[in-house]
Each structure stands twice: as structure tokens, then as C-alpha cells.
TORKOL-4160 file (C-alpha; in steps of 0.2 Angstrom, whole numbers, padded with zeros to 4 digits, m for minus):
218
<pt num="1" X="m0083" Y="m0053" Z="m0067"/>
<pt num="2" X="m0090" Y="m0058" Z="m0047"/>
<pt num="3" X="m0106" Y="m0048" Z="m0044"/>
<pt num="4" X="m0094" Y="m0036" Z="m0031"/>
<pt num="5" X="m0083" Y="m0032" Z="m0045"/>
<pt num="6" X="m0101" Y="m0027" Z="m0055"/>
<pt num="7" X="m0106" Y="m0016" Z="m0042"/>
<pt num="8" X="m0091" Y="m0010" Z="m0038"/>
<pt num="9" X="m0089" Y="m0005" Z="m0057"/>
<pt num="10" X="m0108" Y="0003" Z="m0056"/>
<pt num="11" X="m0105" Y="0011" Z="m0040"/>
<pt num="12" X="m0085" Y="0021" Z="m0045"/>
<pt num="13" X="m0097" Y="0023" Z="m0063"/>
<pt num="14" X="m0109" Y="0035" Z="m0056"/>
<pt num="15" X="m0097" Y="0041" Z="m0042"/>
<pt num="16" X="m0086" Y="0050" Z="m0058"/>
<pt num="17" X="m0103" Y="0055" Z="m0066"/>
<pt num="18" X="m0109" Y="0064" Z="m0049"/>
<pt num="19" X="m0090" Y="0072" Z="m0049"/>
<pt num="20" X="m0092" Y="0078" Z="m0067"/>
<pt num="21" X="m0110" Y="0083" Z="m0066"/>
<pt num="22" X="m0106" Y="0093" Z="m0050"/>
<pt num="23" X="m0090" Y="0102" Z="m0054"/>
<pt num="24" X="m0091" Y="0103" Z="m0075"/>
<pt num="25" X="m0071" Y="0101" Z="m0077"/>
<pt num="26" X="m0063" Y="0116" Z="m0087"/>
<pt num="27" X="m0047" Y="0117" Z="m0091"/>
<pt num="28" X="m0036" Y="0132" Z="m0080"/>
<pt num="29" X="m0045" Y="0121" Z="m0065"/>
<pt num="30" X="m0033" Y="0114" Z="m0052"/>
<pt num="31" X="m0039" Y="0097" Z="m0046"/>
<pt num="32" X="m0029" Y="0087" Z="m0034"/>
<pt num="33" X="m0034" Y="0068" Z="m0032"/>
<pt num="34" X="m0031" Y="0061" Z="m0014"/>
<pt num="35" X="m0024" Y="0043" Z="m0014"/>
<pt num="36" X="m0028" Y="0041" Z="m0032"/>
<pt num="37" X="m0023" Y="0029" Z="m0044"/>
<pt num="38" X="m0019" Y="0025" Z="m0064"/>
<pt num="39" X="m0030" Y="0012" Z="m0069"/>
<pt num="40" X="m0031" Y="m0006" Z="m0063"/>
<pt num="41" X="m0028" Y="m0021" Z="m0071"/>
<pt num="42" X="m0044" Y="m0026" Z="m0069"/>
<pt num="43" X="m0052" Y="m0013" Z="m0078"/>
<pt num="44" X="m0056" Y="m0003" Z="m0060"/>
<pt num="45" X="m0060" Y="0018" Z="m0065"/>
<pt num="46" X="m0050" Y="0030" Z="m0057"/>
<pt num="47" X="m0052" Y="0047" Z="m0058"/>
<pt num="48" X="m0034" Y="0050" Z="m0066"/>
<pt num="49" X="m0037" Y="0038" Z="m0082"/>
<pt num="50" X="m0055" Y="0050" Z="m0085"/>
<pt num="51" X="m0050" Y="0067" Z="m0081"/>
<pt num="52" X="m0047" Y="0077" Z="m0099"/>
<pt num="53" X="m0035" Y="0090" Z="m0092"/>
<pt num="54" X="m0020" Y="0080" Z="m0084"/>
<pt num="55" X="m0009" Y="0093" Z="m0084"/>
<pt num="56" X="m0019" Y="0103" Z="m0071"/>
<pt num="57" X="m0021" Y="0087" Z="m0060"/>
<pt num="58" X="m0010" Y="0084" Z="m0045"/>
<pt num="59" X="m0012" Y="0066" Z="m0035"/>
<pt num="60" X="m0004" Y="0063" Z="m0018"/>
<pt num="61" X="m0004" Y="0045" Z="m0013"/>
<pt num="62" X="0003" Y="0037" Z="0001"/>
<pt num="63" X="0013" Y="0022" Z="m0008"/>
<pt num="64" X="0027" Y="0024" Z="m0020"/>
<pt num="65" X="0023" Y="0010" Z="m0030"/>
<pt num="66" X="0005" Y="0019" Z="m0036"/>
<pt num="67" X="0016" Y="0035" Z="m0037"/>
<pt num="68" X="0027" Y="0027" Z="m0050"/>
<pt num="69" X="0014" Y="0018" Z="m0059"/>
<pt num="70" X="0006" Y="0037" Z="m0059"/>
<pt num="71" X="0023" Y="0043" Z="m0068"/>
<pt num="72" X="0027" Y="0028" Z="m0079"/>
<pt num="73" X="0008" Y="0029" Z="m0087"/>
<pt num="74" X="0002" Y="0049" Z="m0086"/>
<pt num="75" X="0019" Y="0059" Z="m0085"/>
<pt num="76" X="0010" Y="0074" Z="m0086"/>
<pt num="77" X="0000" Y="0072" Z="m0068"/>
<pt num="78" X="0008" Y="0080" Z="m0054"/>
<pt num="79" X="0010" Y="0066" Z="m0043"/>
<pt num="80" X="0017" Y="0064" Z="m0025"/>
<pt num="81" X="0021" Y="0051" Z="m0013"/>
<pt num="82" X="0014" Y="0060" Z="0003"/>
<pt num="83" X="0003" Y="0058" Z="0020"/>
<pt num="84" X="m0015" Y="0065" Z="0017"/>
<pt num="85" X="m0016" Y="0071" Z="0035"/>
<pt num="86" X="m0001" Y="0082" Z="0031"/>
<pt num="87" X="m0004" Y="0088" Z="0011"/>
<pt num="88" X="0011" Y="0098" Z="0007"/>
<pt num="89" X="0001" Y="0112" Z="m0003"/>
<pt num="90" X="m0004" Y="0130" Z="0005"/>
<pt num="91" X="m0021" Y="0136" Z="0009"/>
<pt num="92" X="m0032" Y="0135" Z="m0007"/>
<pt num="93" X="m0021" Y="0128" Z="m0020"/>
<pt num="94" X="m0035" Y="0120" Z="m0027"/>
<pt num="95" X="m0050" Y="0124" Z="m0034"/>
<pt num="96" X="m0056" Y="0104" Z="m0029"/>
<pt num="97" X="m0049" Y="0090" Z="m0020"/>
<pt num="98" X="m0056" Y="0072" Z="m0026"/>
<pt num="99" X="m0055" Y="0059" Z="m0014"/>
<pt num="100" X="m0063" Y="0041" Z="m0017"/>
<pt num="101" X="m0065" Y="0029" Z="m0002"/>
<pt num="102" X="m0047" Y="0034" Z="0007"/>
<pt num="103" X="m0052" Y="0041" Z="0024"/>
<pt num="104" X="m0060" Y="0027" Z="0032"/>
<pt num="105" X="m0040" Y="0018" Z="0031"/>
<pt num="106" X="m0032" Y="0032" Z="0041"/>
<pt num="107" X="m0034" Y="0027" Z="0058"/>
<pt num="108" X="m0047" Y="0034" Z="0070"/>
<pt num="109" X="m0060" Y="0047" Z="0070"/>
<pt num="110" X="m0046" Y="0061" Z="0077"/>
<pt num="111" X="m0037" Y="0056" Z="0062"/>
<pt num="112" X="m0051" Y="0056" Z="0048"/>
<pt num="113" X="m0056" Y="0074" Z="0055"/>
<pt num="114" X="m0038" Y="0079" Z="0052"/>
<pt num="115" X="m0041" Y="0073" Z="0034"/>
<pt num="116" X="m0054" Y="0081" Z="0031"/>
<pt num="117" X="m0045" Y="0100" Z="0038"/>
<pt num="118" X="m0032" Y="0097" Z="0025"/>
<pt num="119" X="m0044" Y="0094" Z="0012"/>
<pt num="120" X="m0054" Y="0108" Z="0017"/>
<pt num="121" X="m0037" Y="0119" Z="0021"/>
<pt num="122" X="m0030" Y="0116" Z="0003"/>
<pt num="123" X="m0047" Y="0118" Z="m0009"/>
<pt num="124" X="m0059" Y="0128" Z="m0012"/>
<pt num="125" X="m0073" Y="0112" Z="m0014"/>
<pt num="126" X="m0071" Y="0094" Z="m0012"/>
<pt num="127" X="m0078" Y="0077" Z="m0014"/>
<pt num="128" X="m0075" Y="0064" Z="m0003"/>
<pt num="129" X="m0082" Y="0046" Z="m0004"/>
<pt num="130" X="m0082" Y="0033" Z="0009"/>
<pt num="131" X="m0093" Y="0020" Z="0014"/>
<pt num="132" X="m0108" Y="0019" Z="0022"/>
<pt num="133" X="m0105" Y="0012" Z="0039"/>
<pt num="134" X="m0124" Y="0006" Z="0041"/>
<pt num="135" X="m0123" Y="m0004" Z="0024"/>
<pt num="136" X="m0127" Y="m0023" Z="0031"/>
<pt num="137" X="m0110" Y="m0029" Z="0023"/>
<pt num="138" X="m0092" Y="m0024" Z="0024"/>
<pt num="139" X="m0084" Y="m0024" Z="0006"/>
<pt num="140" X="m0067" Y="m0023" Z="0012"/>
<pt num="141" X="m0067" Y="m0040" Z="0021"/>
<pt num="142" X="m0084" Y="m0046" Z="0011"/>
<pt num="143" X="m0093" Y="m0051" Z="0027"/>
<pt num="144" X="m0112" Y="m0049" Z="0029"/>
<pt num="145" X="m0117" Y="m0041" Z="0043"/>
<pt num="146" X="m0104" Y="m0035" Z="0053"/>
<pt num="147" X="m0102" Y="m0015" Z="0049"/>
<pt num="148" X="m0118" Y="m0018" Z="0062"/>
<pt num="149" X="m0108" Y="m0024" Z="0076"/>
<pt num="150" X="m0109" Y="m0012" Z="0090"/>
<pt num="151" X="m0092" Y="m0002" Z="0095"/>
<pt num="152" X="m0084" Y="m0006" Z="0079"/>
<pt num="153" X="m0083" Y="m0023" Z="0083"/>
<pt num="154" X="m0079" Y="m0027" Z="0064"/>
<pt num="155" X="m0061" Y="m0021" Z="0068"/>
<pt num="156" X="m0060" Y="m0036" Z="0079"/>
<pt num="157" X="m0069" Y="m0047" Z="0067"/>
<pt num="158" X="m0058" Y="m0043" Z="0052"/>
<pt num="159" X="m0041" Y="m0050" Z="0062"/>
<pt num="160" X="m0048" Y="m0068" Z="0063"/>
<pt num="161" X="m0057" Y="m0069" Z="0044"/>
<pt num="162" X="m0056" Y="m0057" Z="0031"/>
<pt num="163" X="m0056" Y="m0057" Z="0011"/>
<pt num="164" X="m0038" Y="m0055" Z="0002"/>
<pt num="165" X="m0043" Y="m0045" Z="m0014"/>
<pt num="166" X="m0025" Y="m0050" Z="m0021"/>
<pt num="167" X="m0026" Y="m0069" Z="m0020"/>
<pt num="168" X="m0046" Y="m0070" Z="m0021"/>
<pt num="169" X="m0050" Y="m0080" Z="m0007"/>
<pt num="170" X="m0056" Y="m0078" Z="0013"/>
<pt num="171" X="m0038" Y="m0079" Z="0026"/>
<pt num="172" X="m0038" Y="m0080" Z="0042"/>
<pt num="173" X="m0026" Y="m0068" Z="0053"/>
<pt num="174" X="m0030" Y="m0052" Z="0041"/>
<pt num="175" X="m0028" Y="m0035" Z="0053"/>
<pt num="176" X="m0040" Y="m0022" Z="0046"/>
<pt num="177" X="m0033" Y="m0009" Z="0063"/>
<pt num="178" X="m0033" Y="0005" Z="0049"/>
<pt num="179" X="m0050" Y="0003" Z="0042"/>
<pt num="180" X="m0062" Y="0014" Z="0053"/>
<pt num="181" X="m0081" Y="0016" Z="0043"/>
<pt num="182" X="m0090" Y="0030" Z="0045"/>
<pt num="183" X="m0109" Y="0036" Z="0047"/>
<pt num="184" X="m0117" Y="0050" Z="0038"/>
<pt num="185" X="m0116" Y="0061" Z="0055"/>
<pt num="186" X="m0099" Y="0058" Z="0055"/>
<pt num="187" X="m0094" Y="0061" Z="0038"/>
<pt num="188" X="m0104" Y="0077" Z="0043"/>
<pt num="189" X="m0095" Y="0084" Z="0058"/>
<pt num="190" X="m0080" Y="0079" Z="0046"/>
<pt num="191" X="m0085" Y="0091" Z="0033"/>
<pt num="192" X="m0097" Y="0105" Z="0041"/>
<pt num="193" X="m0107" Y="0112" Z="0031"/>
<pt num="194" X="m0103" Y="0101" Z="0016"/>
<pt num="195" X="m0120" Y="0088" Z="0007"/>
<pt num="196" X="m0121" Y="0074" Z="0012"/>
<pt num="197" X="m0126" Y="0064" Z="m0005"/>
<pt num="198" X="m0131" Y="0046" Z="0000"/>
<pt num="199" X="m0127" Y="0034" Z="m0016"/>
<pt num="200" X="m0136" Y="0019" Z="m0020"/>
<pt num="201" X="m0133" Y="0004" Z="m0030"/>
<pt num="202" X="m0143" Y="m0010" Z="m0023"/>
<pt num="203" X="m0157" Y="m0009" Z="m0008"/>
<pt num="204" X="m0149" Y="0005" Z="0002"/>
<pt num="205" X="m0134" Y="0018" Z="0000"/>
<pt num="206" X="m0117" Y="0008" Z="0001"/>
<pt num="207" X="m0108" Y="0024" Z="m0002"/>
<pt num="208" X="m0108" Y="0043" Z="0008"/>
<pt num="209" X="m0101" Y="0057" Z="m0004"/>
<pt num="210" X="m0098" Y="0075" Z="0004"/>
<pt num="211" X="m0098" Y="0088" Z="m0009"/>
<pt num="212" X="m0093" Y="0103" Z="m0001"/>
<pt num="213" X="m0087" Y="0121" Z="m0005"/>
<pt num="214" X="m0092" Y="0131" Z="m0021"/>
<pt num="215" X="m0093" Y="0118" Z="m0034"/>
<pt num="216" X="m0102" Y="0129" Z="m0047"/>
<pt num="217" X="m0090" Y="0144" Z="m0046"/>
<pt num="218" X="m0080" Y="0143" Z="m0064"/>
């Protein structure tokens, strides 16, 4: 296992023990996962393949290829192909929304607030992980440095070298127009009101977590 693979393990590891500390998962609790996923083949954690009551757990995700995967290995899960700027559930459906490093793909700041309205519109807590824009090294296209370019100049970076996690190996040509990293303030004025929980792994927080609502209320 490469060292990202490590800490990305460490870091999903004590994401889920945050999640589980903060909201104490009982069963009657409606829990809706955005963008989640069943379990990797290369052993990645995902919230689906922990949480013990998969019958109160809903997933919305935005590729019918996870969807399926979702169907053919938890049957149970409520599981939807959707748009999370447009979550298909009324006001207050869920008692919390789980959503692990999705809203810095879904294009600009306009549309990560929009996100975070329909997370906000359809729970009654949440927690929403992203990465931390300020972190000297952009996982996505494994570059050091760059997430420090000014006016998010890593956009332009990405389209001329990048890192393809399929085939293993740094491409040239890779378009990362979707990916859009946010800062703390940001994540903020995303989700007012919310705490801001600053995770580290190594020698600064690589990962912003808001944790918003009334986690504690049964």
C-alpha cells in the first residue's frame, strides 16, 4: 500500500470515528449518505459497509454504476441515482446527512452553496468533509504545492499534469474543471452556524469537517 493510500485509510478511519462519536447511531435514525459508496476493492471505508442499521440508510449518488454496485451488495440501502444540488426528499427527512469529500466536484462556489442548502433543507444535522484547500498538496492530482496557487490556479495546472488513480500513474491532458477546493471560511459561509472541525493526519489538517445541527438530540 503507497503512503496516500495509508493516509488516506488513517484519515476516512478517524472521519467515521468522529461521525459515530458525534451522532451515536440508533436504530429508528434516518441517515442519508451523499455520494456514498459500497466498499472499494482496494479495501477503501465507506460509510455504507460500517453503518449497523442499513435499513434506515438512504444513499443518493450521482453514477449508476455505484448505485447498482450499492443494490447488488446491501439490498437493504435505499439507494438512488440523483443530483445532490437537487436531493429529491422533503424538508427534514433526515435526522443526518453524511457527506465525505463530494462538494468540492460540483462545480463552483454558487453550486457548493447550493449543496450545502439541500443538505441543510433535508436533515436536521449533517456532516460534510472536504479538503482543506490550504493543505500544500493536492491529493486528487498528487501535486505538491499547488492548492497554494492564487485564484485557483490548480484548475489550470491539473489540465496539463495530473494523477489517474485507475491506472496508477501521472497523464498529461487530465481536466479537473469540477474540482473547486475550499477553505475553512468557505466551508463556513457554506454551512452557517455549523463547527468547523479541522482534521489532521500529518503536519497540518488536510481535511475540514462541518458538523452542524443537533447531533446529540436522540
Amino acid at each position: 500500500m503507497s503512503i496516500f493510500s495509508r493516509l488516506s485509510q488513517t484519515s476516512r478511519q478517524r472521519k467515521l470515528a468522529l461521525f459515530y462519536e458525534t451522532f451515536l447511531p440508533l436504530d429508528g435514525k434516518k441517515v442519508l449518505d451523499v455520494g456514498g459508496e459500497a466498499g472499494r476493492s482496494d479495501g477503501t471505508l465507506q460509510l455504507i459497509d460500517s453503518y449497523p442499521f442499513k435499513k434506515n440508510l438512504s444513499v443518493l449518488n450521482i453514477s449508476a454504476e455505484h448505485i447498482e454496485r450499492i443494490k447488488q451488495t446491501w439490498p437493504e440501502v435505499d439507494s438512488h441515482v440523483g443530483d445532490a444540488l437537487d436531493l429529491p426528499w422533503p424538508d427534514k427527512f433526515f435526522d443526518i446527512v453524511y457527506c465525505n469529500a463530494v462538494i468540492e466536484h460540483v462545480g463552483d462556489f454558487d453550486c457548493q452553496k447550493k449543496m450545502a442548502q439541500e443538505i441543510q433543507r433535508v436533515s436536521k444535522s449533517w456532516f460534510v468533509t472536504t479538503p482543506n484547500r490550504w493543505y500544500p498538496f493536492e491529493f486528487h492530482m498528487r501535486l505538491p504545492f499547488v492548492p497554494w496557487l492564487p485564484f485557483h490556479g490548480y484548475l489550470f495546472t491539473g489540465r496539463f499534469i495530473s494523477y489517474n488513480h485507475i491506472k496508477r500513474k501521472y497523464a498529461f491532458g487530465i481536466n479537473h474543471k469540477h474540482l473547486r477546493l475550499l477553505t475553512a471560511r468557505e466551508l463556513e459561509k457554506c454551512f452557517p452556524g455549523s463547527q468547523i472541525v479541522k482534521q489532521r493526519v500529518t503536519f497540518m489538517p488536510e481535511i475540514l469537517i462541518a458538523i452542524g445541527g443537533d447531533p446529540k438530540k436522540p
